[in-house]
N, C-alpha and C positions, 0 to 999 in steps of 0.2 A: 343940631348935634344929637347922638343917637347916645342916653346914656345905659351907662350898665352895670351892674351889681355883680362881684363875686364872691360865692359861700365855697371855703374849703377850710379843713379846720390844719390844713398844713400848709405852712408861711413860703416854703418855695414854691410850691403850686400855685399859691395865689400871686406871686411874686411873677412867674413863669406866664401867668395867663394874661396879670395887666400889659408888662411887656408887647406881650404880643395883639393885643386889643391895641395898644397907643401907637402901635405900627399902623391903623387905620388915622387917619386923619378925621373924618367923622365921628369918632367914636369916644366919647368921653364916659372913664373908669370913676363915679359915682360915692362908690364905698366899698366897704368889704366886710366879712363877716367871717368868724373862724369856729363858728357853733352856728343848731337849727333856731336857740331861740335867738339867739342876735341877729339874722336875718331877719326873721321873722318882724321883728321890731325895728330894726332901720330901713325895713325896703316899705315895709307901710308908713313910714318917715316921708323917705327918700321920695320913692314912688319911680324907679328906673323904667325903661322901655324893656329892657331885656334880662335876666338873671342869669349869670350862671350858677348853676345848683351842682354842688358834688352830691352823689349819694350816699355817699361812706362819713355820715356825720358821727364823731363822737358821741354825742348828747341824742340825738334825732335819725329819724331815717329821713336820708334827704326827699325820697319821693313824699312823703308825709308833709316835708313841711314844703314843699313845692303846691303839693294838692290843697295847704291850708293858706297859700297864698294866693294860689286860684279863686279859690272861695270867700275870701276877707276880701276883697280889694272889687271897688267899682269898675275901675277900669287897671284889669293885672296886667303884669308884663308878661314878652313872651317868655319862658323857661327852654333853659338847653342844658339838659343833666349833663354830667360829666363823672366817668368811671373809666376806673383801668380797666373793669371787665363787661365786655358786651352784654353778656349774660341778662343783665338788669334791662339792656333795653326795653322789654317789653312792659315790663311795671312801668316803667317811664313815661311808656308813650300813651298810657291807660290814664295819666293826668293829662291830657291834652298838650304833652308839651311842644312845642314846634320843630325839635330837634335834641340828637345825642352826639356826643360828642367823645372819643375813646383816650384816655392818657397813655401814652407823651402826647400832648398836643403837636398836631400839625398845623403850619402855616397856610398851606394848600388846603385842607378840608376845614380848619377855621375860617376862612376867605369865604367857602361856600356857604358853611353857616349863615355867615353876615349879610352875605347876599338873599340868604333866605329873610332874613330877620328883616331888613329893609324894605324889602318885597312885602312882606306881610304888614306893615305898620305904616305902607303906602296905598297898600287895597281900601277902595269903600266899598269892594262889593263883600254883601254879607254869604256869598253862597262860599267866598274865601275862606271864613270864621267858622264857618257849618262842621258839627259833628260828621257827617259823612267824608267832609271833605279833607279834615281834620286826620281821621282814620285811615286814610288811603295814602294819605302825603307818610304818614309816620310809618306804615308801615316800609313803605318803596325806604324811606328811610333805613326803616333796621334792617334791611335788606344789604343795604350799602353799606350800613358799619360792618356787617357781620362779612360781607367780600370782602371790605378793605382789610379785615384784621386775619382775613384764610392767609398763611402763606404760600410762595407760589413754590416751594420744593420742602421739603423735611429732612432733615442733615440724619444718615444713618450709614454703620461702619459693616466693611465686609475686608477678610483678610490683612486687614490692620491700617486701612485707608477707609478716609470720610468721602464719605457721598450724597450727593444732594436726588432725593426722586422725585416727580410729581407725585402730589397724593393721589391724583387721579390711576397710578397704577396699583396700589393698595389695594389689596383683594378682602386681608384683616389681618388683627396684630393680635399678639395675646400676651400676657403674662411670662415669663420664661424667669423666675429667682427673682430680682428686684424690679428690673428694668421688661420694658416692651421689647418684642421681637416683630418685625410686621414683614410678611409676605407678599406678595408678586403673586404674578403669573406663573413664575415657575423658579421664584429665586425667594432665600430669605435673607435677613439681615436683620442684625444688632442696631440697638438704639441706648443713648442714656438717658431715657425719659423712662419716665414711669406710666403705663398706662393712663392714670388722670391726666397726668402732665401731655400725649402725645394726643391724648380726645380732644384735650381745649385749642388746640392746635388744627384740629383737623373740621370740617365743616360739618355744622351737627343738620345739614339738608340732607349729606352725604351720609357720613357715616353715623353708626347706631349704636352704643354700646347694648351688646344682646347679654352681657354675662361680666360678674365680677373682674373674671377675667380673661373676658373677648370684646373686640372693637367690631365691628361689620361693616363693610362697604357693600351698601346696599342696591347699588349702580351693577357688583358683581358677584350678586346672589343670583343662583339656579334656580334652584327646588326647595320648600319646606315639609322637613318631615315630623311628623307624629310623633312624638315620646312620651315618655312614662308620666302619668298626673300632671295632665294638660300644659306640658312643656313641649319645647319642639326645635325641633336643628335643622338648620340651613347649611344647605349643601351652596359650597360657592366656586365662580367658576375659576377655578385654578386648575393645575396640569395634577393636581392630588384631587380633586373633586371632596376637598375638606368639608368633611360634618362641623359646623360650631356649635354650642348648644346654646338655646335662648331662655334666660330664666322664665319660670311661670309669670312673676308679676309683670313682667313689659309684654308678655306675647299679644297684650290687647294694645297696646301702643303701636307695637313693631307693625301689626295686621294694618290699622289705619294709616303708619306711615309707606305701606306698602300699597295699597287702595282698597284693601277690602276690609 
């Protein structure tokens, strides 16, 4: 049996997760914990194969006590954080963990998990366990939570009817009173998202936030022009040939996400 550990410090979540853990047949739900120090102390008890860690602890920052479980334990278990927001992946996977996991849980990318989990706790090869090898698997990972959580169209209103676009036609959005406005190729259109609200949304491979209140689709940028105390505007390619403007402090981000 393959046991497992869950840390969430909210009782339907951890409710929702053994559920669906005991839909494996293999897989026996261990204990649980609803703060960092009560894991912390029943899983060096217990001693599970597998954890699952929320990040979002009350008391603890999950990745903290994930890394101080790493560290205490002779032989740890694997860790598979778990957040409503991708975002933290990358802290995540900077503990070795063998996987992320996105709330609402899935049935179908839980399954894969587990198949990773099994995989790994059936290796004796150590080149499996190796920091290199470690780094490469997690990354292809956050790769895949951050696809799976892009959506595949953005709900936005024109002449009093909703519309779904792909992002990939998003030229950029900006600011317009409360809500985003985002543009096309040669069309615009009304949003009820708030600029923060339409960036988390959008793929942060793709687009850029260059300006408090401008988004960039960086896929359809033209030219960068020069502006005043090392700021600078991107001309993009739409049927207006829109200047946006990029604050000072990102233009050394934006350059690198651009190649140079």
């Amino acid at each position: 049996m393959l046991k497992v550990f869950i840390v969430d410090d909210e009782a339907p979540a951890r409710s929702e997760l053994r559920y669906l853990l005991e839909q494996f047949p293999e897989v026996s739900v261990i204990g649980e914990a609803s703060s960092g120090e009560e894991a912390i102390d029943s899983v060096l008890q217990v001693e599970p194969d597998a954890v699952f860690l929320d990040i979002h602890l009350q008391d603890r920052d999950g990745v903290d006590v994930g890394q101080e479980l790493l560290e205490s334990m002779v032989n740890p278990p694997v860790i598979i954080f778990a957040s409503a927001y991708e975002i933290h992946a990358v802290r995540a996977f900077e503990t070795d963990a063998i996987d992320y996991i996105v709330k609402p849980f899935s049935e179908t990318r839980l399954e894969k998990t587990m198949n990773r989990v099994r995989k790994l706790l059936r290796s004796t090869d150590s080149q499996v366990m190796s920091a290199p090898y470690l780094e490469e698997q997690l990354q292809t990972l956050l790769q895949n939570v951050l696809a799976d959580q892009q959506p595949r169209r953005v709900p936005v209103e024109k002449n009093g009817k909703i519309m779904l676009i792909d992002p990939n036609e998003i030229v950029y959005a900006t600011l317009e009173g409360r809500y985003a406005s985002i543009y096309t190729g040669n069309e615009q259109f009304s949003t009820s998202f708030t600029l923060q609200e339409l960036e988390s949304r959008l793929s942060p491979k793709q687009f850029f936030r260059t300006h408090r209140a401008f988004i960039a689709n960086l896929s359809k940028t033209a030219e960068l022009v020069p502006w005043f105390k090392g700021s600078i505007h991107l001309v993009m390619q739409d049927c207006r040939r829109t200047e946006i403007p990029v604050s000072r402090n990102v233009v050394k981000e934006l350059k690198k996400r651009l190649g140079f």
